[in-house]
KEGU-110642 format. One record per residue (C-alpha): x, y negated, z negated; residue in three letters. Coordinates in steps of 0.001 Angstrom, whole numbers, padded with zeros to 6 digits, always signed. Layout:
// KEGU-110642
XYZALA...
***
This chain:
// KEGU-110642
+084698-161579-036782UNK+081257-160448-035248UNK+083010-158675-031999UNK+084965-156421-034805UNK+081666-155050-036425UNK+080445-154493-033443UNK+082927-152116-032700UNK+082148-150107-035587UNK+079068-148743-034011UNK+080334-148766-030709UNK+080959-144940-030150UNK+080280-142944-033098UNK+082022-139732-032125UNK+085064-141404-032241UNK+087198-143675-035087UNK+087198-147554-034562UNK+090947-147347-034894UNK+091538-151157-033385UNK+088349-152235-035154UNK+089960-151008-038547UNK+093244-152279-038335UNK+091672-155996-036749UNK+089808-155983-040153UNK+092378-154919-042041UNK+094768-157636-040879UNK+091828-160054-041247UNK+091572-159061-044836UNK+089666-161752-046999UNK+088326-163602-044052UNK+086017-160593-042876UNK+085251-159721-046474UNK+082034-161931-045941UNK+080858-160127-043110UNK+081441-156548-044390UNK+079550-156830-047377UNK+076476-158176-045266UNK+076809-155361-043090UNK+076281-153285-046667UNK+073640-156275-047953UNK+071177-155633-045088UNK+071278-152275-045402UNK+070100-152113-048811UNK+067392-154929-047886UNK+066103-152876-044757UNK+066802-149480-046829UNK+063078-147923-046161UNK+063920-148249-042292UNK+066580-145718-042816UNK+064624-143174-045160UNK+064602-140404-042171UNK+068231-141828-040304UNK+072015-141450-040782UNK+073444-143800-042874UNK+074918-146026-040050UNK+078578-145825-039283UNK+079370-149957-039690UNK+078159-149372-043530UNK+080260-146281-044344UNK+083226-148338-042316UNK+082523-151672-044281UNK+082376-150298-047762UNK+085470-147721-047058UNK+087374-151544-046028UNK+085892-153380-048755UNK+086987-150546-051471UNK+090624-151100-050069UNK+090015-154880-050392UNK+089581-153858-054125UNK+086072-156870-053319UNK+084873-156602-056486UNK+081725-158218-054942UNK+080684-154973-053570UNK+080585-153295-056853UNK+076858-154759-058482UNK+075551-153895-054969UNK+076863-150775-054706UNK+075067-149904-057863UNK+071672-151236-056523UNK+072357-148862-053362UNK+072979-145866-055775UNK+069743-146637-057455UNK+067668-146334-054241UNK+069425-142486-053537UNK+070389-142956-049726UNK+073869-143017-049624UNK+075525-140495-047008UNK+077194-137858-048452UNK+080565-139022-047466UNK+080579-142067-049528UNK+079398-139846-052608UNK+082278-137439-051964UNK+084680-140446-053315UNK+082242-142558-054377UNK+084330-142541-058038UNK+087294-143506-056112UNK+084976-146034-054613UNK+083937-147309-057972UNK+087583-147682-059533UNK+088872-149795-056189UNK+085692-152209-056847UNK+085432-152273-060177UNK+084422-155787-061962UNK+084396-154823-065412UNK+080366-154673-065951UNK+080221-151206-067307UNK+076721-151722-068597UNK+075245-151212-064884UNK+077741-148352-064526UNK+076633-146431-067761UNK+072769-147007-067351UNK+072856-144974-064442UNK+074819-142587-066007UNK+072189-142423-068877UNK+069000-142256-066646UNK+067836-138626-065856UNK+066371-139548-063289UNK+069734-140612-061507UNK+070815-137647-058960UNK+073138-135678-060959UNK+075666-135443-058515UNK+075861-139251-058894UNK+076199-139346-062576UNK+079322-137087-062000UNK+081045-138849-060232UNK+080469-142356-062117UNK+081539-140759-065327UNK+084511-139040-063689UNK+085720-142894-063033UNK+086274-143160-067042UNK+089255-141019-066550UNK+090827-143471-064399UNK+089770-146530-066602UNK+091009-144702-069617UNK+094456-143877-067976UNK+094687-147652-066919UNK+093971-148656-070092UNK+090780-150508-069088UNK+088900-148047-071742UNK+090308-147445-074981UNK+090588-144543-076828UNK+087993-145282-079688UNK+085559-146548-077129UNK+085727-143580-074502UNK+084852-141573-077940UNK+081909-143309-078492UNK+080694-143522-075353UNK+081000-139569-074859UNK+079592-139157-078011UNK+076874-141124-076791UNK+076063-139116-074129UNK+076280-135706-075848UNK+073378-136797-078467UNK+071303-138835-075621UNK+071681-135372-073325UNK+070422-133189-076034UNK+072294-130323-074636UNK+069894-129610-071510UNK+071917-130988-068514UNK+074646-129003-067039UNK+075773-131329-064847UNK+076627-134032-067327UNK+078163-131612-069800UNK+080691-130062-067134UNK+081561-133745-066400UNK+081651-134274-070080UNK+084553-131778-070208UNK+086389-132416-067069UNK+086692-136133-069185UNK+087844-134135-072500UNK+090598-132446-070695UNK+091583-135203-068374UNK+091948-137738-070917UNK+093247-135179-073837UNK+091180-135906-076265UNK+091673-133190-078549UNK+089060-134485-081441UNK+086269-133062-079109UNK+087909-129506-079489UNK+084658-128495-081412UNK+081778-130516-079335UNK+083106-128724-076530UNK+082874-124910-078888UNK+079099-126105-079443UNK+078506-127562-075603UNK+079937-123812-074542UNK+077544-122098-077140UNK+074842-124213-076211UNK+075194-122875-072404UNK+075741-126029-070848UNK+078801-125520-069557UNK+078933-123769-065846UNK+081669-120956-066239UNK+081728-120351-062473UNK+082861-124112-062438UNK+085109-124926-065435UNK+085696-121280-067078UNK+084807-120710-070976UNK+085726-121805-073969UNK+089610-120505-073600UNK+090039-121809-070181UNK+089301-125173-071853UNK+091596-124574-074174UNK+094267-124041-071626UNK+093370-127269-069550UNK+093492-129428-072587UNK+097138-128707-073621UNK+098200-128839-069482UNK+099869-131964-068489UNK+101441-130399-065632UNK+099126-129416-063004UNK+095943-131438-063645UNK+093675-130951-060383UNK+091169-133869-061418UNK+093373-136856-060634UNK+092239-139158-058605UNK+093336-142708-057053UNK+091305-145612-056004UNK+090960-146054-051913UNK+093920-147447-050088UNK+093882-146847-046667UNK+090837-146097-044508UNK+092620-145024-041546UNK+094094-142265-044097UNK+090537-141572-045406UNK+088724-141603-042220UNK+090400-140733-039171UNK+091115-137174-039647UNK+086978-136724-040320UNK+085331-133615-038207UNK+082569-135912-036625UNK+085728-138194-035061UNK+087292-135192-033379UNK+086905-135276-029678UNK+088255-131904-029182UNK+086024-130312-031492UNK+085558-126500-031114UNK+083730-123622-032411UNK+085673-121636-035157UNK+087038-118580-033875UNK+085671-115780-036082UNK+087817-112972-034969UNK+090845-114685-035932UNK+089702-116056-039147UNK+089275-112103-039933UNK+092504-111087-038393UNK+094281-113250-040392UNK+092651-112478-043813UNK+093101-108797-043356UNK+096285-109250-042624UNK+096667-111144-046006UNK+094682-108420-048054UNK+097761-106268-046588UNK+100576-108100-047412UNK+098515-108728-051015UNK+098414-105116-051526UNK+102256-104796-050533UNK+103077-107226-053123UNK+100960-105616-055935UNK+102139-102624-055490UNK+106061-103178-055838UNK+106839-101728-059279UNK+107957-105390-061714UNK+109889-102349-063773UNK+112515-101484-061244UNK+115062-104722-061721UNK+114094-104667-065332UNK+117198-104456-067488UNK+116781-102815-070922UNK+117434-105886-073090UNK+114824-107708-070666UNK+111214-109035-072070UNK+108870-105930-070975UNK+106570-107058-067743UNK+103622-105826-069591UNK+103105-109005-071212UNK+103198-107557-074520UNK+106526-109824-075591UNK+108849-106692-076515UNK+112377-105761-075012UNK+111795-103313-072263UNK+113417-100533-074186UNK+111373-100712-077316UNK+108078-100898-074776UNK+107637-099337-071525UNK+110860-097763-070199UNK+109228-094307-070329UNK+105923-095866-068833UNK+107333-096633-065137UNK+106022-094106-063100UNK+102584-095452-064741UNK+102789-098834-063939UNK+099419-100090-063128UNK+098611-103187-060921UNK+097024-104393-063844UNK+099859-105405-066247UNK+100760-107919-063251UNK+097675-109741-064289UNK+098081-109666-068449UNK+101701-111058-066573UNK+100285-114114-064957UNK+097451-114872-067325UNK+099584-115697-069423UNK+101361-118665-067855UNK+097999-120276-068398UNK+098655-120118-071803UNK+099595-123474-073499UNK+103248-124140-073498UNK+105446-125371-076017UNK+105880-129576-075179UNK+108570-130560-072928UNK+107910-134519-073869UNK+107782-136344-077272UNK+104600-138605-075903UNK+102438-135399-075801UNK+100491-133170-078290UNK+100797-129278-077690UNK+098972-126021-079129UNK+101802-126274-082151UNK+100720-129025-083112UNK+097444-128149-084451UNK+098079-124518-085239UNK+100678-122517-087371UNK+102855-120189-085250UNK+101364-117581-086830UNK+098127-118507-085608UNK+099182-118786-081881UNK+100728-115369-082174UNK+097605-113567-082932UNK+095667-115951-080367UNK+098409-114803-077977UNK+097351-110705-078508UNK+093914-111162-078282UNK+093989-113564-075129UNK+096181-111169-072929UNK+093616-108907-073485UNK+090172-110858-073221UNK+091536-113784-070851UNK+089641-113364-067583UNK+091637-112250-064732UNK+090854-113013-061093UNK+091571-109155-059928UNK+091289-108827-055811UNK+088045-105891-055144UNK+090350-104216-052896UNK+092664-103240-055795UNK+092750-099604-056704UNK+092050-099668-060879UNK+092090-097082-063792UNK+089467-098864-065822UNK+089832-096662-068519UNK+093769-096977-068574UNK+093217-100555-068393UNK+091148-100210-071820UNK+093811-098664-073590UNK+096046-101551-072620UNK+093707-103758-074328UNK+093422-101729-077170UNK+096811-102301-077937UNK+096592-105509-078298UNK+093617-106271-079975UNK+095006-103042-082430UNK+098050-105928-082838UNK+095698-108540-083650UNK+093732-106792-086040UNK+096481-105549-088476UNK+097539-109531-088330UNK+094298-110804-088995UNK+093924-108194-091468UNK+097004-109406-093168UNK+096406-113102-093164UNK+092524-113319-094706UNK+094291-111030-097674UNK+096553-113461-098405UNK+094644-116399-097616UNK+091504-115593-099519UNK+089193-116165-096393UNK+085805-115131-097355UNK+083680-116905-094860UNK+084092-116402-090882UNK+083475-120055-090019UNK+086209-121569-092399UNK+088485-118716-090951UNK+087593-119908-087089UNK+088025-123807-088388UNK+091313-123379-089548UNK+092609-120265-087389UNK+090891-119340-084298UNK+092050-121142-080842UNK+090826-119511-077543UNK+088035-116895-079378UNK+086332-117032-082601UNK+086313-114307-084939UNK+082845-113120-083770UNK+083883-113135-080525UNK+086800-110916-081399UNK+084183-108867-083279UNK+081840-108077-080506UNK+084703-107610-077839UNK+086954-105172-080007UNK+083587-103182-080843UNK+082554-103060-077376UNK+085844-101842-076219UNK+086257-099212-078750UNK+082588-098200-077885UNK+082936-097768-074013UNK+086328-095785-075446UNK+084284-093216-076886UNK+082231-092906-074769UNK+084661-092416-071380UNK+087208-090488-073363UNK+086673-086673-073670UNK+089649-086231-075256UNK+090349-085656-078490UNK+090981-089335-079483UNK+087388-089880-079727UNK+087528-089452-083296UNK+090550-092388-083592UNK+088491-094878-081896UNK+085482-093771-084025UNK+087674-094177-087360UNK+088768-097351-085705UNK+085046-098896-085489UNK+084320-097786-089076UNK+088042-099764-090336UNK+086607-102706-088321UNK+082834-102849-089504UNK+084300-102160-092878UNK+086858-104575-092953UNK+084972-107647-091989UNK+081716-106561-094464UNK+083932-106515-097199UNK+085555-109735-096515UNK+083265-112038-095140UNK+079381-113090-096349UNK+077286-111885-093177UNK+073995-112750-094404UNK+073629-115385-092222UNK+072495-116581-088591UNK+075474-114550-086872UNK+074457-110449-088561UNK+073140-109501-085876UNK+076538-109531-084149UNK+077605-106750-086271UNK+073845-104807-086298UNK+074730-102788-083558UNK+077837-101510-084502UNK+076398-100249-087296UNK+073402-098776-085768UNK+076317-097242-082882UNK+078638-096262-085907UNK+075854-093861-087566UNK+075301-092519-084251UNK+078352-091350-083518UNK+079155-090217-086521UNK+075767-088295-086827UNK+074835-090002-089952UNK+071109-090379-088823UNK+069238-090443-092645UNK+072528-092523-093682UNK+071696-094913-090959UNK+067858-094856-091057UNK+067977-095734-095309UNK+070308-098237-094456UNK+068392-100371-092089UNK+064724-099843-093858UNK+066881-101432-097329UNK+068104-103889-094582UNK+064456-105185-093603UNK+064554-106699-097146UNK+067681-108030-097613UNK+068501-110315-094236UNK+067882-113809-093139UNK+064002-113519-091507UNK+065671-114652-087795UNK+067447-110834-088176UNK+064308-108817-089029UNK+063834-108344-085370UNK+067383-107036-084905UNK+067203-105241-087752UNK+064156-103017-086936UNK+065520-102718-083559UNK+068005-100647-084172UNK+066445-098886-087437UNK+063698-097547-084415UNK+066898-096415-082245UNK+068379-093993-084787UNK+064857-093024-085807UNK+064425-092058-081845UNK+067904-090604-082028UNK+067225-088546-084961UNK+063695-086986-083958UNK+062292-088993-081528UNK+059378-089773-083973UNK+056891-092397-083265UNK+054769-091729-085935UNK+057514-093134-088465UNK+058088-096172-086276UNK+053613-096484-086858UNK+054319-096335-090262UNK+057082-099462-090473UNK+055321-101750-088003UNK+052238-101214-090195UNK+054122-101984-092974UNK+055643-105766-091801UNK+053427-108407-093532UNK+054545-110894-090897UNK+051833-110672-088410UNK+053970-112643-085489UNK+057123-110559-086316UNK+054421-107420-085994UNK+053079-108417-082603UNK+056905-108195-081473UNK+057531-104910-082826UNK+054473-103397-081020UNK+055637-105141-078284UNK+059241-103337-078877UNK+057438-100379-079661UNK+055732-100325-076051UNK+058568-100700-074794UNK+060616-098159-076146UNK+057525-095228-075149UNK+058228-096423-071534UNK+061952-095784-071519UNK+061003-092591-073532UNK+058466-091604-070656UNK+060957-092298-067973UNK+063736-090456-070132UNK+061526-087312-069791UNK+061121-088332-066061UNK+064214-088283-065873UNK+065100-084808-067774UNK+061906-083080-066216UNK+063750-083419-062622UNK
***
């Protein structure tokens, strides 16, 4: 079996084809051999600190993992331990791990748990728990714990392990983490540029249909070797001009496509293509000379959206919220849902806004409705029991904002309605809910924004000096933040500001505001700058 290893290192530009298949039909007797190859290495592993991982290992543990030699599993470990595996045994190395697999998972989860283990490596070994729990070699109650586990012993300050975390939640559907994951995504341990927010969780966890995290244990290394860049004989350099050629020509046809008109085989009777669930004669049949590229987008976000269950051995959104719930969620996710927009689309931003409006208008007069009836007087029991893709704050501070950059990009005469609109929000939720609490300072600004545009300066000064004394300490900051903005607004008086930091008993909290204070002369400074030119 010696002259087959051998061959492995033979010419390393090119795949050991015979070599492979010669093992492969000597499977069992050359099991012996290949895990030597794999034993030295780790015993000689200093000698190879500065050098390629050499080919007969990556060939021997690629045959062994089809082998399913459960042998090669403890050393595998040890070999993870010392960091110097090549990369292309860590790109699969969880497929690796489910082929070998001996059923020690106490070696498997104290690497996991060490810090110290290259977080790229602790991916991939927890990803394997979605295969073990899909194979039923995990249960349910003990892939809880174990993620539990790992959440407490992480203390929110890895990223890595939380996006792995999640990728598990949604994989395996366990929907009783549905609030771990809210507090990992508050926490800021979850990468949005690699698994989205909060609501694109939300989505993944109710899809069953096109799950991209599957995976399968190794079963052929010709299939998982041969077609690698380093065995290509013909290799050549990429052609540049070509790669350009053809993705202009794709921005083209992209731009062809988005701008066809989805209104022009729309019968009247038809659901609108706006997105906004109407018949297209009760929504935009006088609107189609105005379509906007835009309303595509509301269009496709929302077959994201969790669907109603097509099997009876599945959970889906309805199952753990009211229709009436999902409705509202609906409205205010066709307007906050992130949309992957091309840059070379031409946009009306501030048409785009009013689209928005609309909805989150919808969702307003609904949520309105339902805390009446239901006697919800605290925001957190409302989000328990209600809120699915965004919390109530979150629907808060995006409404707000939207209304805000209304007023001030429209210089038309619905200023006013967006203005009246801001005052029926910040009214609505202060005479519903209890904000004196951690989350007020949500809602400070708004207020602060809502006296300024409404020109209520003394209104708005008297209100935030009574504030100072009547919120949580943690919003003293915030408060007198925004009491020195409409003080600046009003008169641009300093002195007054003097006479309030002198005031605060709190000598930390004082240092801050002088700090603030500072800060606010500079912008004032550059302001006049600014003006003087």
């Amino acid at each position: 079996m010696s002259s087959i290893v051998e061959k492995f290192e033979k010419n390393p530009n090119k795949f050991a084809l015979d070599a492979v298949l010669e093992a492969k039909a000597n499977k069992g007797k050359i099991n012996k051999e290949l895990l030597s190859i794999v034993e030295n290495y780790y015993l000689n592993i200093k000698d190879y600190q500065d050098k390629e991982m050499p080919m007969s290992v990556i060939y021997a543990i690629f045959l062994l993992a089809e082998f399913k030699e459960k042998k090669l599993y403890p050393l595998l470990i040890k070999l993870l331990k010392e960091d110097n595996l090549d990369h292309c045994i860590l790109d699969v190395l969880h497929r690796i791990i489910i082929s070998i697999f001996d059923g020690n998972f106490d070696i498997l989860n104290a690497l996991i748990e060490d810090k110290n283990t290259d977080g790229y490596i602790r991916e991939r070994l927890l990803q394997c728990y979605i295969y073990f729990y899909e194979n039923k070699i995990v249960d349910k109650n003990a892939l809880e714990l174990y993620l539990h586990k790992l959440i407490k012993l992480y203390n929110y300050e890895d990223e890595d392990i939380y996006n792995t975390i999640m990728e598990v939640i949604i994989n395996t559907h366990l929907f009783s983490f549905i609030e771990d994951v809210k507090v990992m995504c508050d926490e800021g341990v979850i990468d949005y540029m690699i698994r989205g927010g909060y609501d694109s969780f939300i989505d993944d966890i109710f899809n069953y249909d096109d799950n991209l995290d599957k995976f399968s244990p190794i079963m052929d290394t010709v299939k998982e070797m041969s077609w690698w860049y380093c065995f290509d004989e013909n290799q050549k350099e990429f052609d540049y001009e070509k790669i350009e050629d053809d993705l202009k020509k794709k921005i083209l046809n992209d731009i062809k496509e988005i701008d066809e008109n989805p209104f022009s085989n729309v019968g009247r009777n038809d659901p609108c293509p706006c997105g906004s669930g109407k018949k297209y004669k009760k929504c935009c049949i006088d609107k189609t000379n105005t379509f906007l590229p835009y309303q595509k987008y509301i269009e496709e976000s929302l077959k994201k959206y969790p669907q109603r269950k097509n099997r009876k051995d599945i959970l889906d959104i309805y199952d753990f919220y009211k229709e009436e719930y999902v409705e509202i969620d609906k409205l205010i996710y066709k307007a906050l849902k992130h949309k992957t927009i091309p840059l070379f689309i031409k946009r009306d931003y501030n048409t785009e806004n009013k689209i928005n409006l609309t909805f989150l208008d919808e969702a307003f007069e609904k949520i309105k409705e339902l805390v009446q009836r239901d006697n919800f007087n605290n925001i957190d029991d409302y989000d328990k029991v209600v809120s699915i893709h965004y919390s109530l704050y979150l629907f808060f501070d995006q409404y707000s904002n939207l209304l805000e950059t209304l007023i001030k990009d429209d210089l038309s005469i619905h200023k006013d309605t967006y203005v009246r609109k801001l005052r029926e929000l910040i009214t609505f939720f202060y005479q519903h809910f209890d904000l004196n609490n951690s989350y007020e300072n949500v809602f400070l600004n708004e207020i602060k924004s809502l006296y300024f545009y409404e020109k209520r300066f003394d209104e708005g000064i008297e209100y935030f000096k009574n504030r100072i004394n009547n919120c949580l300490e943690e919003n003293k900051y915030a408060v007198y933040d925004n009491l020195f903005d409409l003080i600046l607004c009003k008169n641009n008086d300093f002195k007054e500001i003097d006479k309030l930091i002198n005031k605060e008993k709190d000598l930390v909290l004082k240092k801050k505001l002088k700090d603030l204070k500072k800060d606010l002369l500079e912008l004032n400074e550059e302001y006049e700058e600014y003006d003087f030119q």
